[in-house]
C-alpha positions in Angstrom: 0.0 0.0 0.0 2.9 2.4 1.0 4.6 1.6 -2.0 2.0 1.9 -4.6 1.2 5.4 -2.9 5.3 6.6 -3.2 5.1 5.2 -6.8 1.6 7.1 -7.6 3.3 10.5 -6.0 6.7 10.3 -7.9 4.5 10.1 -11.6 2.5 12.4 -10.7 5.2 14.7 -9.6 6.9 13.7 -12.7 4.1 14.9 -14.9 3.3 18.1 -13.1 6.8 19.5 -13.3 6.3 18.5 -17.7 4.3 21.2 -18.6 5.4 25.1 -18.0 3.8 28.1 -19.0 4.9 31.8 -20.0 3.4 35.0 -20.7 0.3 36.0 -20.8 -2.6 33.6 -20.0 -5.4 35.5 -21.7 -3.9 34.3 -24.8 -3.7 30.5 -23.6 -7.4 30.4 -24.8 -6.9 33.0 -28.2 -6.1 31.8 -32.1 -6.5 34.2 -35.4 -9.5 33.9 -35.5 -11.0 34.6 -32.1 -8.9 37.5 -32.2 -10.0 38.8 -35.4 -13.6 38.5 -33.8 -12.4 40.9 -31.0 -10.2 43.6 -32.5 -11.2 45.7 -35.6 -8.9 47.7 -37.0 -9.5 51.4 -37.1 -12.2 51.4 -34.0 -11.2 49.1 -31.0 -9.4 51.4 -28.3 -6.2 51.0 -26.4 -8.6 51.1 -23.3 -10.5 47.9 -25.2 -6.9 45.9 -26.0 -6.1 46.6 -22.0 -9.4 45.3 -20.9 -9.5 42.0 -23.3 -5.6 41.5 -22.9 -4.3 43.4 -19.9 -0.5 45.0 -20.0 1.3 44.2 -22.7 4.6 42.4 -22.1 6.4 44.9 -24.4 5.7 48.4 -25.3 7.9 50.1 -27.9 7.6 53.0 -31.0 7.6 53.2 -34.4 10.0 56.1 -35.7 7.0 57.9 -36.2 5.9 58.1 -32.8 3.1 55.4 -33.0 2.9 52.9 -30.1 3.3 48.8 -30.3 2.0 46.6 -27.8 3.5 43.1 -27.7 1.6 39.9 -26.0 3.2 36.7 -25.8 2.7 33.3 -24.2 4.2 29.6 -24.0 3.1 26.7 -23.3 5.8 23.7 -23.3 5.4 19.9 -22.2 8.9 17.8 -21.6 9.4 15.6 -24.5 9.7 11.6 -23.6 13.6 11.5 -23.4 13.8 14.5 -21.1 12.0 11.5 -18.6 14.8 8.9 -18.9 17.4 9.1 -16.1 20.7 9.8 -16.8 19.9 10.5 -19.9 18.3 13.5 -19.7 20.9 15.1 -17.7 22.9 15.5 -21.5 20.3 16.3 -23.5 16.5 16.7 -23.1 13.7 18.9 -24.3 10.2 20.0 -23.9 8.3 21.8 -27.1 4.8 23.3 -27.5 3.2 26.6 -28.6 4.1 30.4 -28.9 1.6 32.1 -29.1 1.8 36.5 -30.2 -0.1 39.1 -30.6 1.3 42.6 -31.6 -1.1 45.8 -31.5 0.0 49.0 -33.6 -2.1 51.7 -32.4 -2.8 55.2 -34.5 -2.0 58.6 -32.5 -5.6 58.8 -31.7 -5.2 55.9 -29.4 -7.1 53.5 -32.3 -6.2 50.2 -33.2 -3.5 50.8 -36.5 -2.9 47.0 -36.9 -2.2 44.5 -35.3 -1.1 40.6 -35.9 -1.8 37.1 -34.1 0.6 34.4 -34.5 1.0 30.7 -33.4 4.2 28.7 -33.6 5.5 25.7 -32.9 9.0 26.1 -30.5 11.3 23.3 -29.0 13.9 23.8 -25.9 16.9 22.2 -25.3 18.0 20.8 -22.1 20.7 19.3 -20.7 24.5 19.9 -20.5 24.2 19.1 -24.6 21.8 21.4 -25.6 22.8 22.7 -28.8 
């Protein structure tokens, strides 16, 4: 009984520390096309993209003095090797998704553009993780 319960706990803790996530979670549940049902270019406000998508991660300018808002967020599982022991110690890795969104707003505080990507990314682990 102890033993099955020390065996349950060490997978589970196994596959609980697989997964991570980055950035920001509002776009966990966001593709293209949600977020072209949510943004319109020319009339949704930089008060609107705060509320749907809270602080950006990023905020820079254009050299004309128009404002970019960048979102990001990543979600990445351990592959199977990165759970063999020893092995894993030279080289593992844990992939998933990227997902961003950049906002380019006009001077009167309306949505310019803006652009929604997903991607798929891959980490290396390990002391051979080149």
């Amino acid at each position: 009984m102890k033993q099955s319960f020390v065996l349950i706990s060490a997978v589970a803790t196994i596959f609980l520390t697989g997964c991570a996530s980055v950035g920001n979670e509002t776009l966990r549940a966001e593709s293209e096309q949600t977020v072209t049902t949510k943004i319109v270019e020319g009339k949704t406000t930089k008060n609107e993209i705060r509320t749907m998508f809270g602080s950006p991660m990023k905020t820079s300018f254009t050299d004309g003095g128009l404002e970019i808002w960048n979102y990001e967020f990543s979600n990445v599982s351990a592959d199977a090797i990165s759970y063999v022991p020893i092995i894993n110690m030279f080289g593992g890795s844990a992939s998933g998704k990227k997902k961003e969104l950049v906002v380019l707003f006009e001077s009167n505080n309306t949505v310019k553009r803006y652009s929604m990507s997903e991607s798929h990314v891959t980490q290396k682990t390990g002391l051979f993780n080149n």
